[in-house]
C-alpha positions in Angstrom: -40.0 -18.6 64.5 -39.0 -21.9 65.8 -37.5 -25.5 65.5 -39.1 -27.6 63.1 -37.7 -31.3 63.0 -36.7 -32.8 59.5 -39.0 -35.4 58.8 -41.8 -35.5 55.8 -45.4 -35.1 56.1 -47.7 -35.4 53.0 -51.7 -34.0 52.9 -54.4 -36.5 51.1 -57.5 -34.7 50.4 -60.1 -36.8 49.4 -63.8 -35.1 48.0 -64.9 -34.8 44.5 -66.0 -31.8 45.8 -62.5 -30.3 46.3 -61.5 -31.6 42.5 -64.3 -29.5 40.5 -63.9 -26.6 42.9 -67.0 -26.6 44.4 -65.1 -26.4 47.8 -62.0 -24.1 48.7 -59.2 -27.2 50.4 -58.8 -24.6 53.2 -57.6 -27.7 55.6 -54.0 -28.2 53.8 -52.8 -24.4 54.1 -54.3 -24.6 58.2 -52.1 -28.3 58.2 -49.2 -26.8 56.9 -49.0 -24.2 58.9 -49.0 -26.2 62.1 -47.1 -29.0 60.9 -44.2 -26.2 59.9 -44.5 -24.3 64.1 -44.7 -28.0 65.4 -41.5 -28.8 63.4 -42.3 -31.0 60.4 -41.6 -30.3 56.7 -44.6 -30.7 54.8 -43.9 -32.4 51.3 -46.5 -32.9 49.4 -50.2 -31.8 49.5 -52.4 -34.2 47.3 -56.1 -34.1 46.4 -58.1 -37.7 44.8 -61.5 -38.1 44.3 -64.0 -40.4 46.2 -62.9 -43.3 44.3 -61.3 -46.6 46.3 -59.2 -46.6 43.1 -58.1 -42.8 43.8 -57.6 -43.8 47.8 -55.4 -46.0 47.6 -53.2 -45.1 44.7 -52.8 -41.7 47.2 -51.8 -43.8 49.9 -49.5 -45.8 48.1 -47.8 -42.8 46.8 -47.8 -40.9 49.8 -46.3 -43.7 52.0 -43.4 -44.5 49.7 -42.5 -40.0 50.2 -43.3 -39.6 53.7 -43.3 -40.7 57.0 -46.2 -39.2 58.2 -49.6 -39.0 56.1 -52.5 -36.8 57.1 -56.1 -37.8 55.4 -58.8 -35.6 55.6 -62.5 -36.0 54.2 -64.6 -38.8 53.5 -65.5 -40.3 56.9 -69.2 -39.5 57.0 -72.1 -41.7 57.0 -73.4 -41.4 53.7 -72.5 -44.1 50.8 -70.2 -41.3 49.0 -68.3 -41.3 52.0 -66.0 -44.5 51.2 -62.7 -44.0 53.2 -63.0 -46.4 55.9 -63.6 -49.2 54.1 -60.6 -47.8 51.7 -58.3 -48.0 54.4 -59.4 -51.4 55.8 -58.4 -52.6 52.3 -55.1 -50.7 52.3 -54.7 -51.9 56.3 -55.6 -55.5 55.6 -58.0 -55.1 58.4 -62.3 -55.1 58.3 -64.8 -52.5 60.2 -66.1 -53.4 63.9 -68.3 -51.1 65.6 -66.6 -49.5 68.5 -69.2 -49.4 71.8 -67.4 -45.8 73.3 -67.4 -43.7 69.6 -71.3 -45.2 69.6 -72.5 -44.1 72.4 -70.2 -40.3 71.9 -72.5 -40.0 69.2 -75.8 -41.1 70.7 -74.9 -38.2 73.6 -74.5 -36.1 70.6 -77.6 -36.1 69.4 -79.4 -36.1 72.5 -77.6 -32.7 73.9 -78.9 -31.4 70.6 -82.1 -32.4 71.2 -82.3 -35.1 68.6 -82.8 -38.8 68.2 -79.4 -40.2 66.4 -80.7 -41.5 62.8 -79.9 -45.5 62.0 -77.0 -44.4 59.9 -74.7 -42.7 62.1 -74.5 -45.5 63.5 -71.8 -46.2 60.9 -69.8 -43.6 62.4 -68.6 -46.2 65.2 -67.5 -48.7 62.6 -63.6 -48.2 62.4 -61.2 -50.1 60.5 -59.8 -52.9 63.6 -56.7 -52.0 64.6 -56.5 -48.7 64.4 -56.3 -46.4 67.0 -59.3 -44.0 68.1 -58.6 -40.4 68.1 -61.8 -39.1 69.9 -63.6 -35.5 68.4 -65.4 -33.9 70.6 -67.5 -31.6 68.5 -68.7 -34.2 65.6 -69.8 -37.4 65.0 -66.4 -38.8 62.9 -63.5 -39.7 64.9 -59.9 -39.9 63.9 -58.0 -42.7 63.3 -54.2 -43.3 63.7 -52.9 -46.1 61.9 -48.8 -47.4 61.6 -47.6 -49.6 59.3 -43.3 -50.0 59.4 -41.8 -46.8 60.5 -44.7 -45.0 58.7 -47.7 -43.1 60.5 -51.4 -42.5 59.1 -53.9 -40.6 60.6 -57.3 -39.8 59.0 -59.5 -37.2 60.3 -63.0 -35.3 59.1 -63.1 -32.6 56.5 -64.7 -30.7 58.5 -62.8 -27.7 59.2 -63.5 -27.1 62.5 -63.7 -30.9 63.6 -59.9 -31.2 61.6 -58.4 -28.4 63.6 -59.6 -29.8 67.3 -58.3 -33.3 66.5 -55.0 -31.8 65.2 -54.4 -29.9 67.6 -55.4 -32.0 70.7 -55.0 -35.6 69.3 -52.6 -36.0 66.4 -49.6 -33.1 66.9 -49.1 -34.4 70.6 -49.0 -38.1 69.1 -46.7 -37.2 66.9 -44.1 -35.3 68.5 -43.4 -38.0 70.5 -43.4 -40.9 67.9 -40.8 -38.9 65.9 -37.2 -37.8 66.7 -35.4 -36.3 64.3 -32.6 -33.2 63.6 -33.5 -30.2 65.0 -34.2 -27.5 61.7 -34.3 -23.3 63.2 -36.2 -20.8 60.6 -35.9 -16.8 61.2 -38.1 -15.2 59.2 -37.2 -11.4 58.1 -39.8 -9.3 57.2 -39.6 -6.5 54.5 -42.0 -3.8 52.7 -41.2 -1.0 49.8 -38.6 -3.7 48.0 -39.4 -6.2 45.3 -37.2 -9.7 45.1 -35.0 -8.9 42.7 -34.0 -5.6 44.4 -33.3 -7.4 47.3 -31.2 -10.0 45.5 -29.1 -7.4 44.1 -28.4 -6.0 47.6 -27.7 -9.4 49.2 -25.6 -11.0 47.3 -22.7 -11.8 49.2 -24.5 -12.1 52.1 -26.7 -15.0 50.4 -23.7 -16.5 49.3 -22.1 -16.9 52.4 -24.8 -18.8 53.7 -24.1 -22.8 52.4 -20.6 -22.4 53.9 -22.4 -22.0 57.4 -25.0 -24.6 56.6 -27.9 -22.2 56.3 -30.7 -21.6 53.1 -32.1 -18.8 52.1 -35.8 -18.9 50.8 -38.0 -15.7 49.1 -41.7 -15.6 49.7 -43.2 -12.8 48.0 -46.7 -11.3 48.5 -48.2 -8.2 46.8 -46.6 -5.4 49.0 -44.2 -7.5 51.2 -41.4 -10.0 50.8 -40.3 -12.4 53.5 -36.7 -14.0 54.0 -36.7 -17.1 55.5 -33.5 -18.5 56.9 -33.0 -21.9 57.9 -30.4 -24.4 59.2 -29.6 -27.8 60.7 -28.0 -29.1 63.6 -28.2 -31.5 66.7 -26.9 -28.2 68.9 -30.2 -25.9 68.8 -28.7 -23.5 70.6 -25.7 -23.2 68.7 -28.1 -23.1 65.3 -30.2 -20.5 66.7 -27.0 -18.3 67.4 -25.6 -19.2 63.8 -29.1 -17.6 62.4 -29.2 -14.8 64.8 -25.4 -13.8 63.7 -26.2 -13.9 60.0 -29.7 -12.1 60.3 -27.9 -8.9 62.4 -25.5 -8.8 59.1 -28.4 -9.3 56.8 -30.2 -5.7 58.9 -27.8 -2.5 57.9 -28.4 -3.9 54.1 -32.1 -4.2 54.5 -32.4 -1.7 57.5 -34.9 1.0 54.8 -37.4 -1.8 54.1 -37.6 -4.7 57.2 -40.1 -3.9 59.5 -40.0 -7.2 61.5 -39.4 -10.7 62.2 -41.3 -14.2 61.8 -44.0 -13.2 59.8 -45.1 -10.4 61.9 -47.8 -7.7 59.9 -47.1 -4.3 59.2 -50.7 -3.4 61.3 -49.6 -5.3 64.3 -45.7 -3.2 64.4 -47.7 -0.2 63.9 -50.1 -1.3 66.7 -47.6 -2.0 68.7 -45.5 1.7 68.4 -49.0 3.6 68.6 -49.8 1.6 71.8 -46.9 1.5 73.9 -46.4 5.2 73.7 -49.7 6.3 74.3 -50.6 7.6 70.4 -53.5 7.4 68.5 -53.9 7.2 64.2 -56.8 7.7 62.1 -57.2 6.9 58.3 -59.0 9.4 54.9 -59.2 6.7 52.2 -59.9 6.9 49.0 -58.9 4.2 46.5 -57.8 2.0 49.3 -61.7 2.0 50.6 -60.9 1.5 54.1 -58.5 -1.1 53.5 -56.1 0.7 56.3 -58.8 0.9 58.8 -59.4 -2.5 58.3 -55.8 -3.8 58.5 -55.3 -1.6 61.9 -58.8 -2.7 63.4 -58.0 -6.1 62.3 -55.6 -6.0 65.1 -56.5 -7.3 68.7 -57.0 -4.3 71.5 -56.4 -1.6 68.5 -59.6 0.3 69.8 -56.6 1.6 72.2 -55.1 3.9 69.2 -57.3 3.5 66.9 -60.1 6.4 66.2 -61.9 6.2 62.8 -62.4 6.5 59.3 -63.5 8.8 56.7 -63.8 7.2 53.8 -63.9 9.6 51.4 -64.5 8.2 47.5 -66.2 11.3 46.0 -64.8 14.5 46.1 -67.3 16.4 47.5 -66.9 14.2 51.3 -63.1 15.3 51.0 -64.5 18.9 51.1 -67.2 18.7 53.1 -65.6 16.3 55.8 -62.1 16.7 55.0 -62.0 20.6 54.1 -59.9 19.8 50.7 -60.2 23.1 48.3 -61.8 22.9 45.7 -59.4 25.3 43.9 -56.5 21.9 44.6 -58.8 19.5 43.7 -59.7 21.3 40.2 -55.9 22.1 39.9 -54.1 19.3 41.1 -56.9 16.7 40.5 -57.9 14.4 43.3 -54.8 11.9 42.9 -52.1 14.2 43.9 -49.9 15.3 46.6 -51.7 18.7 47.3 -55.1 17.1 47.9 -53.8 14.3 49.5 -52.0 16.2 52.3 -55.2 18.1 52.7 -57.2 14.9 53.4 -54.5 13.7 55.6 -54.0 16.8 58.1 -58.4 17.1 58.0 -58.6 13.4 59.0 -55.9 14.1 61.7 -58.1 17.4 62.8 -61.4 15.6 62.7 -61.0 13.2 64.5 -58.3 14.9 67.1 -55.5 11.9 66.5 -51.6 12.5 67.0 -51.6 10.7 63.4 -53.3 10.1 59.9 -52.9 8.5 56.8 -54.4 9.6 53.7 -54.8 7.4 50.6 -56.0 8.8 47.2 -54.9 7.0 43.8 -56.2 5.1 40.6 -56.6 1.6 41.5 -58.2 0.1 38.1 -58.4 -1.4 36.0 -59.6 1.7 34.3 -59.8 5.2 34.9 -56.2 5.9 34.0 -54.7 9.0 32.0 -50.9 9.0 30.3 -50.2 11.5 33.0 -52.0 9.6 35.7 -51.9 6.1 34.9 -53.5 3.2 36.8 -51.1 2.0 39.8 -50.7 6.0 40.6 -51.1 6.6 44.5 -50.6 9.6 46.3 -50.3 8.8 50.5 -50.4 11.7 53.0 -49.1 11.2 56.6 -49.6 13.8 58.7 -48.3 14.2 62.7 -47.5 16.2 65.1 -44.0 16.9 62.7 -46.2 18.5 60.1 -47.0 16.4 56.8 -45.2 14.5 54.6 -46.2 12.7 51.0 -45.1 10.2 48.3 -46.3 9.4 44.9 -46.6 6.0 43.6 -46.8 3.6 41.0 -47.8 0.4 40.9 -49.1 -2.2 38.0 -52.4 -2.5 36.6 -54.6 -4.9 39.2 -56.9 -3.3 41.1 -56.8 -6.1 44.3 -53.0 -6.3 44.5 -53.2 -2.3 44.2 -55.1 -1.8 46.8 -53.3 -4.2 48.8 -50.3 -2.5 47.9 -50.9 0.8 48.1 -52.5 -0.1 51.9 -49.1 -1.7 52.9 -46.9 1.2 51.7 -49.4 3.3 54.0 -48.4 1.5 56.7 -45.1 1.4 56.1 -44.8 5.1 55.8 -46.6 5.6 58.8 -44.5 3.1 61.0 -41.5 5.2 59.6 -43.3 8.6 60.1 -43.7 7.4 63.8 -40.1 6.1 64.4 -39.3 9.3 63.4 -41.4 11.1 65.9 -40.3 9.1 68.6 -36.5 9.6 67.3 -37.2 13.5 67.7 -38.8 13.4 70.9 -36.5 11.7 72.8 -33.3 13.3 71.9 
């Protein structure tokens, strides 16, 4: 949640590696998401090989969209590394060795114990002109370069070395180069409702947005959909009202399936309930694998609700540690309501928690019957209400099953405990 200013930024990755896949271009999603918080709308994310003809064809496109361009990659001392003496090119400018980023990396080296090798010292040869952004943690600085009303600023593609200098050097920098209209974004958070669905139900909510200015966006995910709402204005208080009004009419239509607000997880809201009132949870998975113990634990300061896992795949741990019958599970079969309330209220008695969530279904891709096709999930909750169950179905593939079965866990069980808490205190 937040004000984000309208102005464009465009990503250039440059790395042949990037191109044949041999490295995941992490840096642009981590880029766009702090250009978005910091306020700045990201337009374009473009990858070019290490090629000067590549370089500067990506600058030259870039500059003419944007008014902020962010380089990553190719500053390293090695001769693949041609960048800086790309940019001179594109800059009009030439390399001079730059005494302070020389003797950064000569201290380097030394705290690590090593003698600095005769090529870093191309490190401290930056295109003249420019201005130094200094990295603490590795031998290639930035460098911020403006040319009209435009702003470029090249930085390692070193993960780690990309995030200190955005975040300490080039955000700073840049929120006080640019002013622009202020943008506000609400983000409404919803599980157990696909798009479409949700289009259905909205409909003349969504169209009564343009009239106020506002813009609705859909972001689906396996298991979740988020509603973005945004507007502009030079009154950011006024704008942020205008959002608020329209998300509080946007609630009784979606009030089954939101769960939160800017981009909050279902683990964290559940967290959060278990926490502040003092209650503890405890998972029995089966096709989710400990996927909901994972999610919960991934959560930090959940060891304060949090108790364990039983992770029961084969039948014979839901007897022996779960105390399923055997009579239910030749019956019923493992995926099915009976046995799946079993495992949930012998998690819940195991391991002494005021909650449990039980998972047991067919994630795929095979293993499916007509009766009990893949995407079938059976989820247990069980509390200090008694038990409750659903049965599922989902599509055919087995990661966005699991993920989805996992998410409609949690959603039951943040509903399971809202309920709880609605009993008990009335």
């Amino acid at each position: 949640m937040g004000y984000i200013r309208a102005m464009l930024a465009e990503v250039i990755t440059i790395g042949d590696e990037i191109l044949i896949g041999q490295v995941v271009d992490t840096n642009s999603a981590w880029l766009g998401q702090q250009l978005n918080q910091a306020g700045i709308a990201l337009n374009r994310i473009t990858s070019v090989p290490d090629t000067r003809e590549g370089i500067l064809e990506g600058l030259a496109l870039a500059e003419a969209r944007a008014n902020l361009i962010l380089i990553t990659g190719g500053l390293g001392p090695t001769k693949d590394d041609i960048t800086k003496p790309t940019l001179c090119e594109y800059f009009e400018t030439e390399l001079e060795e730059n005494a302070e980023v020389l003797a950064h990396v000569e201290e380097l080296f030394a705290s690590r114990g090593y003698k600095m090798p005769p090529v870093n010292r191309k490190q401290a040869q930056l295109p003249a002109g420019c201005q130094v952004l200094t990295n603490p943690v590795g031998t290639a600085p930035g460098m911020w370069f403006e040319k009209g009303n435009k702003v470029f600023v090249a930085m390692p593609g070193v993960p780690y070395e990309m995030k200190g200098l955005m975040t300490d050097e080039v955000l700073p920098r840049v929120k006080k180069h640019f002013k622009t209209p202020e943008i506000y974004h609400k983000t409404v958070m919803t599980q157990g409702i696909g798009e479409s669905s949700i289009m259905e139900i909205v409909t003349d909510w969504e169209e009564s947005l343009p009239a106020e200015g506002l813009k609705l966006a859909y972001l689906p995910s396996p298991g979740s959909v988020r509603m973005r709402i945004s507007g502009e204005g030079n009154e950011p208080e006024a704008l942020q009202e205008k959002v608020h009004r329209k998300v509080e009419e946007l609630k009784p239509l979606l009030e089954k399936y939101i769960f939160g607000y800017d981009d909050v997880t279902l683990q964290q809201v559940v967290g959060r309930l278990l926490s502040e009132h003092q209650m503890t949870v405890s998972t029995a998975e089966s096709c989710t694998g400990g996927y909901i113990a994972h999610l919960l634990t991934s959560v930090a300061g959940s060891s304060a609700y949090f108790e364990g896992s039983i992770i029961s795949y084969a039948n014979a741990v839901k007897q022996s540690l779960l105390q399923v019958s055997e009579s239910d599970l030749t019956k019923h079969g493992a995926v099915s309501l009976p046995v799946v309330e079993q495992m949930a209220r012998g998690a819940r008695t195991s391991l002494n928690t005021d909650f449990a969530v039980a998972t047991s279904g067919i994630a795929g891709p095979g293993g499916g019957t007509a009766t009990k096709p893949v995407g079938l999930v059976c989820i247990g909750i069980a509390g200090p209400n008694g038990v409750v169950s659903r049965e599922l179905r989902f599509g055919k593939n087995r990661e966005r099953n699991i993920r989805m079965f996992t998410l409609t866990a949690l959603s039951l069980l943040r509903k399971e405990i809202l309920k709880h808490l609605s009993r008990h205190t009335e």
